[in-house]
Steps between C-alpha positions, in 0.01 A plus 500: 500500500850511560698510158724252570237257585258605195856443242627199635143368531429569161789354401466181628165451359575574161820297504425123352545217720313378805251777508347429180488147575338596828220718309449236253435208740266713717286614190494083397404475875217698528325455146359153538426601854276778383390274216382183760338795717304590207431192415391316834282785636380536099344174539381506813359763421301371215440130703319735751240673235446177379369390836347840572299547197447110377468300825401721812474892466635738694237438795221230532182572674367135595102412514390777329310537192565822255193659536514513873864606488416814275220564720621488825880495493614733209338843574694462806839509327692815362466554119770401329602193712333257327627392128182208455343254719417182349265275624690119479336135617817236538526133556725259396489188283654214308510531093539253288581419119490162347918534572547641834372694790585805671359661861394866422307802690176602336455874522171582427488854304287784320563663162619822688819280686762525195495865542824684340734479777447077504516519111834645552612188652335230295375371136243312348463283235134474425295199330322629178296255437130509566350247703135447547600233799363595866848375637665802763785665353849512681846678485791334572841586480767374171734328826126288580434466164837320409483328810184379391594451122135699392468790331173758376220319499574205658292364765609450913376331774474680860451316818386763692626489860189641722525786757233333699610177654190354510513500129658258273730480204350641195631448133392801211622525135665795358595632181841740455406812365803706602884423580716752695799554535670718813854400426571389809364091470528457906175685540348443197472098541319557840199720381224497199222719479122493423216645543374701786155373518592068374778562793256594744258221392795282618640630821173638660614607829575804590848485623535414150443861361755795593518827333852522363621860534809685324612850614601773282893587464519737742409212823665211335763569777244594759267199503449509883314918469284274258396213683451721834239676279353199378555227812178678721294266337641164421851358496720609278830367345806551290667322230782404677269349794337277234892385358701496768790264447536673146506871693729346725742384269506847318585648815816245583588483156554846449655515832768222388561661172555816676758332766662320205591822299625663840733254517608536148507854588730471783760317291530709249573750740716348703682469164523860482702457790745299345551755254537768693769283721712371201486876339690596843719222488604598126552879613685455762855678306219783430339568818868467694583797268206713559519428869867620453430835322185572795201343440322387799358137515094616532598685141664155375207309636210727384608511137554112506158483619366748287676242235334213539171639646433728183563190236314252723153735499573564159505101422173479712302763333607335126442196682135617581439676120616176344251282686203760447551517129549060523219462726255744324527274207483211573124398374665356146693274677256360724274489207717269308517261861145552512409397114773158579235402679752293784312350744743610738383856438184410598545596899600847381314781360676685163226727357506753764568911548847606549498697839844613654538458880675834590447443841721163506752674241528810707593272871734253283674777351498667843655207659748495211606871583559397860638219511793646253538803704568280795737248390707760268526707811626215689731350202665838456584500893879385333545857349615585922800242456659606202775808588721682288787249642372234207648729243792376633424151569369415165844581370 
């Protein structure tokens, strides 16, 4: 680097004034966008699992009974595909308490179902007292519990709805044995569970029963090399086919977020702009005099640039450090909004895993870098119309 341009570079970013402003606002700028990155895709994230390992699996295998899918289907799938297959009978139906009612799924399931990766996602609060009554036992989540004002032990009515129309309405009694808990009260009022066999008893048909099928780590991104292994013998579907408008408004709400910040983005630099053109305007007496004793205007220009450039990526990567550290830690605080217990709070999900989106950081702060590198070029353009003759001028 030419000397000139490395001193008088260096000495405009160490000299106080607009520069450090300039630093200071783009650090501001880009730690809360890091910190709603983390955030939105954080939850997301977690909404998704709870659909994934809760409501529909990874894949569904439709009119198929367990036994016949672990004879026929699974020796034809690679080892180590294949987390657990669950065999799961679902129909819907009306509960009621003596206070209220509330329209749930029934998903009928074994023993085996709450294996360690669903426990990860859920709680129970079990009934301890014995009960020598022959009424069916039922979970149902704490949002359908106070909906229903019941608790452990109490009793529920069911109208089941049939999967054959040719049958009619049909009213059981249950008894709460277990309460859950997901954090996430969207889902949890629309399902209860009971038992695989009682739920089968209920919904006899056979489009009733699916095997419910999650994939180890490694395919959780690759669910279609899955289900081209498993779809030879019966139809097979994912998650996101079963929830559409919710996998649809991931997808457009991260793509608004993402449009929002860029335009954040873009203002801030476009600031950087305006410091770059004001430190010009202020130098003017300075550059005239170095124009005077030789130096050429790319030399004036570069170490401008090199200016405003060097403290704006150094604003963007405190920026970036600042939201990491904010965003990494933010389960206390959205434990305290979670234990308010705000009903408003209730569409969103606060007890999830913190993961950071380094793809979405990495293209705003890419978009950051150019847009700043293009409008300082273009505000500096003023650096050509300033001559040693302003010396004299400015007099």
């Amino acid at each position: 680097m030419n000397p000139f341009v490395r001193l008088w570079s260096l000495k405009r970013i160490t000299k106080r004034g607009r520069l450090t402003s300039c630093l200071i606002l783009i650090a501001l700028v880009m730690a809360p966008l890091v910190c709603a990155l983390i955030f939105s895709d954080s939850m997301m994230e977690g909404i998704t699992s709870k659909y994934i390992y809760l409501s529909d699996g990874h894949l569904q295998m439709e009119g198929i009974r367990l036994d016949e899918f672990n004879s026929k289907v699974l020796p034809s799938v690679s080892p180590g595909m294949i987390y657990s297959a669950d065999e799961v009978t679902t129909g819907y139906a009306l509960m009621y308490s003596a206070t209220g009612t509330s329209s749930v799924m029934i998903k009928g399931v074994s023993d085996s179902y709450f294996n360690e990766l669903r426990m990860q996602q859920v709680s129970f609060d079990y009934n301890t007292e014995e009960s020598t009554s022959s009424i069916r036992s039922i979970s149902i989540s704490a949002a359908t519990a106070k909906k229903l004002q019941v608790g452990l032990g109490d009793r529920l009515a069911l109208m089941i709805v049939p999967d054959n129309p040719d049958k009619v309405l049909r009213p059981v009694l249950v008894r709460i044995d277990a309460i859950f808990r997901s954090g996430y009260d969207q889902l949890d009022e629309l399902i209860c569970f009971l038992d695989l066999s009682y739920a089968q008893e209920l919904y006899a048909e056979k489009s009733s029963t699916s095997i419910e099928i999650l994939v180890t780590p490694e395919y959780m991104e690759n669910l279609g090399a899955v289900e081209e292994k498993l779809g030879w013998t019966h139809d097979v579907t994912e998650w996101s086919e079963h929830n559409v408008s919710v996998y649809e408004n991931f997808v457009t709400s991260r793509q608004m977020i993402l449009i929002i910040l860029l335009l954040v983005v873009v203002v801030a630099a476009f600031y950087t702009a305006s410091v770059a053109q004001q430190m010009i305007q202020d130098d003017i007496q300075e550059i005239a005099m170095v124009k005077l004793i030789g130096a050429s205007d790319t030399l004036v220009r570069r170490s401008a640039f090199i200016s405003v450039y060097t403290v704006t990526l150094a604003g963007m990567v405190l920026g970036i450090i600042l939201g990491l550290i904010i965003g990494s830690n933010l389960g206390p605080i959205l434990s305290l909004l979670s234990s308010m217990g705000l009903d408003s709070l209730t569409f969103y999900l606060l007890d999830f895993s913190i993961t950071v989106p380094w793809l979405y950081i990495a293209v705003i702060s890419a978009c950051l870098m150019l847009i700043s590198f293009i409008a300082i070029q273009i505000a500096l353009g003023k650096t050509r119309r300033i001559t040693p003759i302003r010396l004299f001028t400015s007099l």
